[in-house]
N, CA and C atoms as an extended XYZ file, in Angstrom:
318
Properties=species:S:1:pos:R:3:atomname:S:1:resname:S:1:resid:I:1 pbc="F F F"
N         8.951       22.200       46.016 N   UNK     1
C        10.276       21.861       45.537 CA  UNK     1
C        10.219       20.683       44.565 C   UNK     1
N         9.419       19.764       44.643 N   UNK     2
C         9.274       18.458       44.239 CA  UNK     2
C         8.851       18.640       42.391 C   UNK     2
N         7.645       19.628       42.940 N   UNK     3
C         7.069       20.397       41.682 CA  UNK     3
C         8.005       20.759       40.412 C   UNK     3
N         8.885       21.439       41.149 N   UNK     4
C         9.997       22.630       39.995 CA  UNK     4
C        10.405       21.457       39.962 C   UNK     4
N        11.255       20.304       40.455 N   UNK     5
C        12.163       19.233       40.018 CA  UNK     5
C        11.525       18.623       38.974 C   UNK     5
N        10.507       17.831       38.688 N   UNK     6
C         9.549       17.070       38.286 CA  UNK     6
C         9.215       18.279       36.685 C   UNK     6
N         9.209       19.392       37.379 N   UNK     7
C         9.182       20.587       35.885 CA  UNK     7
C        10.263       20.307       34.994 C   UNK     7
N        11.338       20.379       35.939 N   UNK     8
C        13.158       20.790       34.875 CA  UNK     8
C        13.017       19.101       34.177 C   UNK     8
N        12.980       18.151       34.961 N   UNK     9
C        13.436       16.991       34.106 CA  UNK     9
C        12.485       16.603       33.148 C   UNK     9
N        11.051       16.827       33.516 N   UNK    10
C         9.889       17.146       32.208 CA  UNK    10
C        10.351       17.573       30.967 C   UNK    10
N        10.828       19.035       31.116 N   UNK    11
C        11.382       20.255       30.041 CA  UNK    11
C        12.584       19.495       29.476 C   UNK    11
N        13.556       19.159       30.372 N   UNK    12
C        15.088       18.279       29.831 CA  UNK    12
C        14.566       16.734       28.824 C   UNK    12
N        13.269       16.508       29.206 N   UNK    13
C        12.846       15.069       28.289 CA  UNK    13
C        12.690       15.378       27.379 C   UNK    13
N        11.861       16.447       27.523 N   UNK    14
C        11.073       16.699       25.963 CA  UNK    14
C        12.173       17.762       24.882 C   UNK    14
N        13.108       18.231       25.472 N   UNK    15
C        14.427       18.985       24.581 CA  UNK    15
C        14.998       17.454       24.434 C   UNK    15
N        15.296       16.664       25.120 N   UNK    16
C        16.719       15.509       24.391 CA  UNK    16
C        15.458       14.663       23.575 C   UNK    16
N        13.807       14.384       23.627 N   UNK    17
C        13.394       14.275       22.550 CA  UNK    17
C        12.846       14.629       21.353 C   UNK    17
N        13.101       16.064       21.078 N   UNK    18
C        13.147       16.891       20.292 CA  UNK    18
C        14.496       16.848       19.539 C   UNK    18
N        15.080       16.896       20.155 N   UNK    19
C        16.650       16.908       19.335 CA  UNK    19
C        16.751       15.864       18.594 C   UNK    19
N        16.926       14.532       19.638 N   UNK    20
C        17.104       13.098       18.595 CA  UNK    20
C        15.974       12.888       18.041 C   UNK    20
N        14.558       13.484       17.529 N   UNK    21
C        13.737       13.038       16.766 CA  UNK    21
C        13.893       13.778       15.063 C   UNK    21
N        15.235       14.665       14.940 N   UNK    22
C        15.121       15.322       13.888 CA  UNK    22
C        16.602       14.469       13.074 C   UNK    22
N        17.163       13.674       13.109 N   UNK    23
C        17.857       13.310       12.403 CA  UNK    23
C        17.328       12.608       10.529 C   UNK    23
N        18.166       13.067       10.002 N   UNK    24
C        17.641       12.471        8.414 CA  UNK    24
C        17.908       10.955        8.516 C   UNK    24
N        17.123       10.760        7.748 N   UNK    25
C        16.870        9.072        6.792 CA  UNK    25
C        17.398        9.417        5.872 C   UNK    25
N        18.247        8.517        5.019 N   UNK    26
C        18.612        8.740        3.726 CA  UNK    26
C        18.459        7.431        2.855 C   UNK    26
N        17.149        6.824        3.619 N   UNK    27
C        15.965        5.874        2.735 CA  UNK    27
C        17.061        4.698        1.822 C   UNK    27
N        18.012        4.521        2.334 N   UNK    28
C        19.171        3.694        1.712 CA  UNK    28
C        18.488        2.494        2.544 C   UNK    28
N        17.411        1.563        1.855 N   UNK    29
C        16.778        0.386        2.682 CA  UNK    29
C        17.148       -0.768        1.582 C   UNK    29
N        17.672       -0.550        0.474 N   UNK    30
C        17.785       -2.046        0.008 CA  UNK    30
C        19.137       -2.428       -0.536 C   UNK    30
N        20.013       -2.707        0.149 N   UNK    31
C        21.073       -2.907       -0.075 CA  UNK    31
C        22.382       -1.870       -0.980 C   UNK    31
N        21.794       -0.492       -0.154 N   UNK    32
C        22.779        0.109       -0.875 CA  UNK    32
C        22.276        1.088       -2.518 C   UNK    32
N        21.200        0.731       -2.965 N   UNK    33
C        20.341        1.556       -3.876 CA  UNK    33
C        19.905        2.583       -3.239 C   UNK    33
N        19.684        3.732       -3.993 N   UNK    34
C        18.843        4.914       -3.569 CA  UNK    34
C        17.445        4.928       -4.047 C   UNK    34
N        16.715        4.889       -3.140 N   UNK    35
C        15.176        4.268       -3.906 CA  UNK    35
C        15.037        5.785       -4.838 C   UNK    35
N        14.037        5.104       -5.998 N   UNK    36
C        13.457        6.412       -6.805 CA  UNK    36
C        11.974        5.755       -6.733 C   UNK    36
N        11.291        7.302       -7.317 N   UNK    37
C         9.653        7.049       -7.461 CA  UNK    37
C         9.771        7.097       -8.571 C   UNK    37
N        10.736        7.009       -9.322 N   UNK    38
C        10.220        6.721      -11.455 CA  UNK    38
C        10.954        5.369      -11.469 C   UNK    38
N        10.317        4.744      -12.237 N   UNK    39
C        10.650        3.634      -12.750 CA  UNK    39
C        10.583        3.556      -14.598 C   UNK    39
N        11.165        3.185      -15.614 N   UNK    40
C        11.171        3.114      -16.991 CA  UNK    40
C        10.122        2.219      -17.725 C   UNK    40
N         9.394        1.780      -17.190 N   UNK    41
C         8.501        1.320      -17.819 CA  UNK    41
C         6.596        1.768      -17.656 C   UNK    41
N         5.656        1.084      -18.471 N   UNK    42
C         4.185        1.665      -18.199 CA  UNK    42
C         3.811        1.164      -16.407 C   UNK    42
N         2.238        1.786      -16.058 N   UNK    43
C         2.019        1.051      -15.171 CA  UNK    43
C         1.589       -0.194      -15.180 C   UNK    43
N         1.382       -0.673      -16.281 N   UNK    44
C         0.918       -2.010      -16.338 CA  UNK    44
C         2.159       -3.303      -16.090 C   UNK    44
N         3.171       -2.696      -16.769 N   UNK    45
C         4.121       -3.300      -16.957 CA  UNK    45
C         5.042       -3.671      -15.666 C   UNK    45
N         4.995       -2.185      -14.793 N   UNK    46
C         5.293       -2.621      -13.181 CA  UNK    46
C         4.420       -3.457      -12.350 C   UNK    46
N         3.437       -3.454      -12.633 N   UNK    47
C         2.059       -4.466      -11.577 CA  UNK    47
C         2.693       -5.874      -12.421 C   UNK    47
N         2.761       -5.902      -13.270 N   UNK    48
C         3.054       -7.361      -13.577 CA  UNK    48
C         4.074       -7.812      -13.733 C   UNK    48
N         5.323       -7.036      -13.102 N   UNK    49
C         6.950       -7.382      -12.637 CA  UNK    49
C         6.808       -7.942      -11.156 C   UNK    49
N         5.921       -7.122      -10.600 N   UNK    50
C         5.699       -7.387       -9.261 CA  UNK    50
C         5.030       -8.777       -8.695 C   UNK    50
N         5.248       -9.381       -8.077 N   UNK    51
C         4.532      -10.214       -7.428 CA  UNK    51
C         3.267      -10.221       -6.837 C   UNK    51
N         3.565       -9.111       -6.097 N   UNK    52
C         2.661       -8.202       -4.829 CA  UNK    52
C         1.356       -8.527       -5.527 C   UNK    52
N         1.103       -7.664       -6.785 N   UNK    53
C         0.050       -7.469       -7.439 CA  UNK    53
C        -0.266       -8.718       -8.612 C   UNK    53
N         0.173       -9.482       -8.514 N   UNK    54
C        -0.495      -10.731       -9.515 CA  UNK    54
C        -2.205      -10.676       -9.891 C   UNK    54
N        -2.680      -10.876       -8.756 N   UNK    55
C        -4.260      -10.578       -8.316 CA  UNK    55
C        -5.006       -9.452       -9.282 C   UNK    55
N        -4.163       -8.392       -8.886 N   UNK    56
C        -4.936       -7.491       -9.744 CA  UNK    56
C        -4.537       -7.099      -10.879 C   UNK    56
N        -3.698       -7.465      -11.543 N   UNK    57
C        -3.467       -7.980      -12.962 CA  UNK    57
C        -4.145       -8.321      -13.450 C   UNK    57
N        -4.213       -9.832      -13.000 N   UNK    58
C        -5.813      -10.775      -13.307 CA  UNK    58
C        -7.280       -9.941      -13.481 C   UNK    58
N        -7.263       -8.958      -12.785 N   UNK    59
C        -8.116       -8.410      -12.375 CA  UNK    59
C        -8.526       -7.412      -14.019 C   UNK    59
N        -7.115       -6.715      -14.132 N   UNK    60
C        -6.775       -5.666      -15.587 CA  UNK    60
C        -7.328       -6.439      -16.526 C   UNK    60
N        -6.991       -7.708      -16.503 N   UNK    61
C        -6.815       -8.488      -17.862 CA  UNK    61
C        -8.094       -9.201      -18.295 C   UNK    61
N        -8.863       -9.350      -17.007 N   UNK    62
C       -10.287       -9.718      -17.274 CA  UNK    62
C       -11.217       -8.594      -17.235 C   UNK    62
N       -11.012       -7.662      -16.876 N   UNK    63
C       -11.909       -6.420      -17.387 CA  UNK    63
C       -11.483       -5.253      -18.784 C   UNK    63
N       -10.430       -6.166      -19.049 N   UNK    64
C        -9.850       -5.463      -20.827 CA  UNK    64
C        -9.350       -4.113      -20.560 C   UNK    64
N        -9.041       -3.074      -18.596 N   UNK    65
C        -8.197       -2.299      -18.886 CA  UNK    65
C        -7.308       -1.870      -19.046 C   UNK    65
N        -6.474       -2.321      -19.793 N   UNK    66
C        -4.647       -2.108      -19.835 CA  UNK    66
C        -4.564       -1.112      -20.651 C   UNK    66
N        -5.338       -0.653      -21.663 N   UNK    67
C        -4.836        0.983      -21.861 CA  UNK    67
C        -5.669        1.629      -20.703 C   UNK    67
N        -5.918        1.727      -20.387 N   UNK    68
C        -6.908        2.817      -19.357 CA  UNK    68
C        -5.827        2.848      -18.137 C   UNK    68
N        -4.785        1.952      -17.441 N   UNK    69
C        -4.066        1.931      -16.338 CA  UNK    69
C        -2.988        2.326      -17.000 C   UNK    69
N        -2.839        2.002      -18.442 N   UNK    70
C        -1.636        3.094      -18.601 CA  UNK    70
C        -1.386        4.365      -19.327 C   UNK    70
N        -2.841        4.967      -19.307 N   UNK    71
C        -3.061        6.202      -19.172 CA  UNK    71
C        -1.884        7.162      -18.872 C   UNK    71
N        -2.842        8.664      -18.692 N   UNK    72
C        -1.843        9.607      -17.750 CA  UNK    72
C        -3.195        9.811      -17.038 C   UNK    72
N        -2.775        9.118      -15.883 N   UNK    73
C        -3.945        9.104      -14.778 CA  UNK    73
C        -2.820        8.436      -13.189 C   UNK    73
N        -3.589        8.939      -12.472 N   UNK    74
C        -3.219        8.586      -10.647 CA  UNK    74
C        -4.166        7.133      -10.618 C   UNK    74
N        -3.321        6.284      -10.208 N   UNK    75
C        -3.720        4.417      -10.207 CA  UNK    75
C        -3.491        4.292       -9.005 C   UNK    75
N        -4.097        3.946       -7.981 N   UNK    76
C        -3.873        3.568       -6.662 CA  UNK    76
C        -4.022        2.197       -6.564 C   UNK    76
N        -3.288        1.063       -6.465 N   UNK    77
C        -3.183       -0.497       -6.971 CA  UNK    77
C        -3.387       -1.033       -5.416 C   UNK    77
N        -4.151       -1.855       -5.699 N   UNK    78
C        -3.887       -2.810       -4.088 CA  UNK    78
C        -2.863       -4.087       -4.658 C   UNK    78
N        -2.545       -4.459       -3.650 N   UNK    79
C        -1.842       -5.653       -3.213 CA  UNK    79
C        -2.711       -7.198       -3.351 C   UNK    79
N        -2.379       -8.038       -3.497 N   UNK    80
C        -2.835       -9.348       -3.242 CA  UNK    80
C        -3.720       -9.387       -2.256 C   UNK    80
N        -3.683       -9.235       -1.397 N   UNK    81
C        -4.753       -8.855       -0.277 CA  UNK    81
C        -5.552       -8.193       -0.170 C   UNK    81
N        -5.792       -6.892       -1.288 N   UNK    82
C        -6.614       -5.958       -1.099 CA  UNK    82
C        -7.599       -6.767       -2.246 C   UNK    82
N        -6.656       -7.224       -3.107 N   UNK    83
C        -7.498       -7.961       -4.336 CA  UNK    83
C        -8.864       -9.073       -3.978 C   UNK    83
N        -8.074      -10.145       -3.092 N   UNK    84
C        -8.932      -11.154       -2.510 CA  UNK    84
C        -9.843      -10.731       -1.456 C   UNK    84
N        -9.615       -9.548       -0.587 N   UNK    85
C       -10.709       -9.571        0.017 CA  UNK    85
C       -11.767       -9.250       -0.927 C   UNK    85
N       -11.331       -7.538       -1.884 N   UNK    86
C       -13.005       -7.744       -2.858 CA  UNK    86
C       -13.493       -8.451       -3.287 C   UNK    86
N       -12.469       -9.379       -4.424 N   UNK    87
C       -13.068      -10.627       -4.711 CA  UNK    87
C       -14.072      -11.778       -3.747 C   UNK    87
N       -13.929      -12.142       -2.910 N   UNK    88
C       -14.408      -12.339       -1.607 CA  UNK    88
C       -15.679      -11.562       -1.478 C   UNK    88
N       -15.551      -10.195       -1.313 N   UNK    89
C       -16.977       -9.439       -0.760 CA  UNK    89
C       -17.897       -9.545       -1.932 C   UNK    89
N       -17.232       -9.655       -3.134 N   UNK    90
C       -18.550       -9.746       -4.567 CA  UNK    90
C       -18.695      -11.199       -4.712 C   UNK    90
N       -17.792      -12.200       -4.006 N   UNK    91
C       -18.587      -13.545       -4.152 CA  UNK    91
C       -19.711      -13.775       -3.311 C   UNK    91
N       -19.635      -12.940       -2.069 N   UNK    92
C       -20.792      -12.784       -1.015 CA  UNK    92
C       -22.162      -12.248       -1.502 C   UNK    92
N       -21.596      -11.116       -2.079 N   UNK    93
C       -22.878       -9.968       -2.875 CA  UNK    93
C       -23.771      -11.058       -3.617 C   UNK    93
N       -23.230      -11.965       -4.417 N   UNK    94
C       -23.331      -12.369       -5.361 CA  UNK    94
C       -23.970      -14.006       -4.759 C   UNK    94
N       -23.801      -14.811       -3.822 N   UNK    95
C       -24.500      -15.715       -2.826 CA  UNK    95
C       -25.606      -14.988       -2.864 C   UNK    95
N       -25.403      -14.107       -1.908 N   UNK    96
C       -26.769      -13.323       -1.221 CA  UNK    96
C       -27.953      -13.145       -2.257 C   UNK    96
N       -27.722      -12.651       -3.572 N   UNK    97
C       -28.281      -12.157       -4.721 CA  UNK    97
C       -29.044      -13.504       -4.900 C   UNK    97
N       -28.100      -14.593       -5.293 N   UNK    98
C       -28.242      -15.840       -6.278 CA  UNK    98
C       -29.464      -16.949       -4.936 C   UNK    98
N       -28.620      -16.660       -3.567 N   UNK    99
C       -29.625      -17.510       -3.080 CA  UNK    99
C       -28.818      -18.876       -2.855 C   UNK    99
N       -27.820      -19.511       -3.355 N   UNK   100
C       -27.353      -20.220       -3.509 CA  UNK   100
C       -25.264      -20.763       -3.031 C   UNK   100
N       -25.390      -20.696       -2.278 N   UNK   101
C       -24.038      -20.804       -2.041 CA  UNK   101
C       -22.442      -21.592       -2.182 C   UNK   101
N       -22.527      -22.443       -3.456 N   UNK   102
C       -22.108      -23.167       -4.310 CA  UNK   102
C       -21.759      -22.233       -5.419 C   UNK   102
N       -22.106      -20.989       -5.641 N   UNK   103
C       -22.040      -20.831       -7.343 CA  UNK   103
C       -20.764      -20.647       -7.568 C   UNK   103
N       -20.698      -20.782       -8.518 N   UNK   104
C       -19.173      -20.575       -8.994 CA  UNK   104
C       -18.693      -19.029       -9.396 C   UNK   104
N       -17.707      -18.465       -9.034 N   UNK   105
C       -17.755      -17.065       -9.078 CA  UNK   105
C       -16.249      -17.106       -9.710 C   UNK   105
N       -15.828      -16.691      -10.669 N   UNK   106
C       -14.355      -16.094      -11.376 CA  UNK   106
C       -14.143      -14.593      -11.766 C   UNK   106
């Protein structure tokens, strides 16, 4: 008896969380704008509106590619954080190499 009880309210969980897990989002997260994925300008021009990406700007601008990111190409950009850790792992590479752990790395 315990069994079948322990069955029905099982079956009754998983229908009332099935039901309330299908309601829409209507992605209205910033005050009332409807987000879009186009924006009017290049990609270069959004990484360096942004904050987020300062880092790897720096990054564009010292390796001379700003036509190449604003291509017609798929750019997958890190963040400030994604920036400094590489930076970080090639100042390591670059210790290890040199021998020396002082060098100056930009």
């Amino acid at each position: 008896m315990k069994i079948k009880y322990l069955y029905g309210i099982g079956i009754a969980l998983l229908a009332l969380i099935t039901v309330s897990s299908c309601q829409k989002d209507d992605y209205i997260n910033d005050g009332g704008k409807i987000l879009s994925g186009r924006v009017n300008m290049t990609t270069y021009d959004y990484l360096k509106s942004n904050k987020k990406f300062d880092s790897l700007v720096k990054i564009i601008d010292q390796a001379g590619m700003k036509d190449e990111i604003n291509g017609n190409i798929t750019f997958f950009a890190t963040t400030n954080y994604g920036a400094a850790d590489y930076v970080s792992a090639k100042k390591q590479e670059k210790i290890t190499q040199v021998g020396d752990e002082n060098i100056k790395f930009s």
